[in-house]
C-alpha positions as CSV (number, residue, x, y, z in Angstrom):
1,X,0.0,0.0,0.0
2,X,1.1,3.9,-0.7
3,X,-0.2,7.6,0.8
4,X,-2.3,9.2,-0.7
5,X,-2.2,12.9,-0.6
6,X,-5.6,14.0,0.2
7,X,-6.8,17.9,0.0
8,X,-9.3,19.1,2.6
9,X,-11.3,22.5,1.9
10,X,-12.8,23.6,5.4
11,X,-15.0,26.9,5.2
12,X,-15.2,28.4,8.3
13,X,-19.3,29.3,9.9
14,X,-18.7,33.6,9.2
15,X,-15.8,36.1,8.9
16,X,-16.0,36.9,12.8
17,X,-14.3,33.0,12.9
18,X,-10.7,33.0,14.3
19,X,-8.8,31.7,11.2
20,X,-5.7,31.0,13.2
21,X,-7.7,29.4,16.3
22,X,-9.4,27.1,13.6
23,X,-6.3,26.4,11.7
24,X,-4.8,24.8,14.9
25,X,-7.7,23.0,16.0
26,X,-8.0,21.6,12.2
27,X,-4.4,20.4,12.2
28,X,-4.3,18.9,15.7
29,X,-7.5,16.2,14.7
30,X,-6.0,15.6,11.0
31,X,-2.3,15.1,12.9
32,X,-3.8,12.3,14.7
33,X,-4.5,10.2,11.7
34,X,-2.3,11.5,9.0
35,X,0.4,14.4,8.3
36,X,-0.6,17.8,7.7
37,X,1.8,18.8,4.7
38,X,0.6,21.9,3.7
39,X,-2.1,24.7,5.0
40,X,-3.4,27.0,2.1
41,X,-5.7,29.9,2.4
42,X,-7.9,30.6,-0.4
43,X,-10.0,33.8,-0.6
44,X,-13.7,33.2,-1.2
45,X,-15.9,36.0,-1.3
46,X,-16.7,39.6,0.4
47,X,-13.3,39.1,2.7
48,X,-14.2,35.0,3.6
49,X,-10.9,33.0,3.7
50,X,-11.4,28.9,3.0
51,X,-8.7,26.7,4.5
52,X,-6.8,23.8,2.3
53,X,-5.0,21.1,4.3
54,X,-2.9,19.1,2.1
55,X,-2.6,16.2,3.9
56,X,-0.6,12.6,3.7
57,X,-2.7,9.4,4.4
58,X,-1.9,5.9,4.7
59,X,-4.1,4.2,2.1
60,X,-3.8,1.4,4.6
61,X,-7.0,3.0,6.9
62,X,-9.5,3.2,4.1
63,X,-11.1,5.9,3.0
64,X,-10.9,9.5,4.4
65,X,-15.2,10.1,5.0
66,X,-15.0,9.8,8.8
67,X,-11.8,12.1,8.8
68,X,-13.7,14.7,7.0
69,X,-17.1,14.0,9.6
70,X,-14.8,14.5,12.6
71,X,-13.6,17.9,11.0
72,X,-17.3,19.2,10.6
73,X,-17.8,18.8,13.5
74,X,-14.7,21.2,14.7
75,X,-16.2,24.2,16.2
76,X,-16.5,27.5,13.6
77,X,-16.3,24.9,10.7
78,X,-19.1,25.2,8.5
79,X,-18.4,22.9,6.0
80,X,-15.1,20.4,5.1
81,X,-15.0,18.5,2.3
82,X,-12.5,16.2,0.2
83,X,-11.4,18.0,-3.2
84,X,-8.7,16.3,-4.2
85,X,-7.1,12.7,-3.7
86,X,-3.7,11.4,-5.5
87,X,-1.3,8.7,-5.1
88,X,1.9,9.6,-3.6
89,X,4.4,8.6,-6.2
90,X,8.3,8.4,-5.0
């Protein structure tokens, strides 16, 4: 089995949502089940900043759907979803 390079986009609930705070929360669930690589932000709309996590995953543990539940569920996350899933290569 390989990683897998997985690409989380989390919007946060509003603008008033600590980006930082959120980051950090974010970073310490995905850290316990794969390695954050890379944090992106990505402006929206009207001043809204989306999050990216680029993250490694074993292939080994299946697929990423409960990751992504456990990170709705962060509070100030409106929504998190998978946008992108590659094979490592090398």
């Amino acid at each position: 089995m390989a990683n897998v390079i997985i690409t989380f986009k989390i919007m946060p609930e509003s603008l008033e949502v600590d980006l930082n705070k959120l980051e950090k929360e974010v970073k310490e669930l995905i850290s316990k089940y794969g390695e954050v690589g890379r944090v992106e932000r990505e402006k929206v709309a009207f001043g809204l900043e989306a999050l990216n996590f680029i993250v490694i995953y074993d292939e080994k543990k299946g697929s990423p759907d409960f990751l992504e539940d456990n990170v709705r569920n962060v509070e100030g996350v409106m929504s998190a979803e998978v946008t992108d899933v590659r094979r490592q290569i090398g």
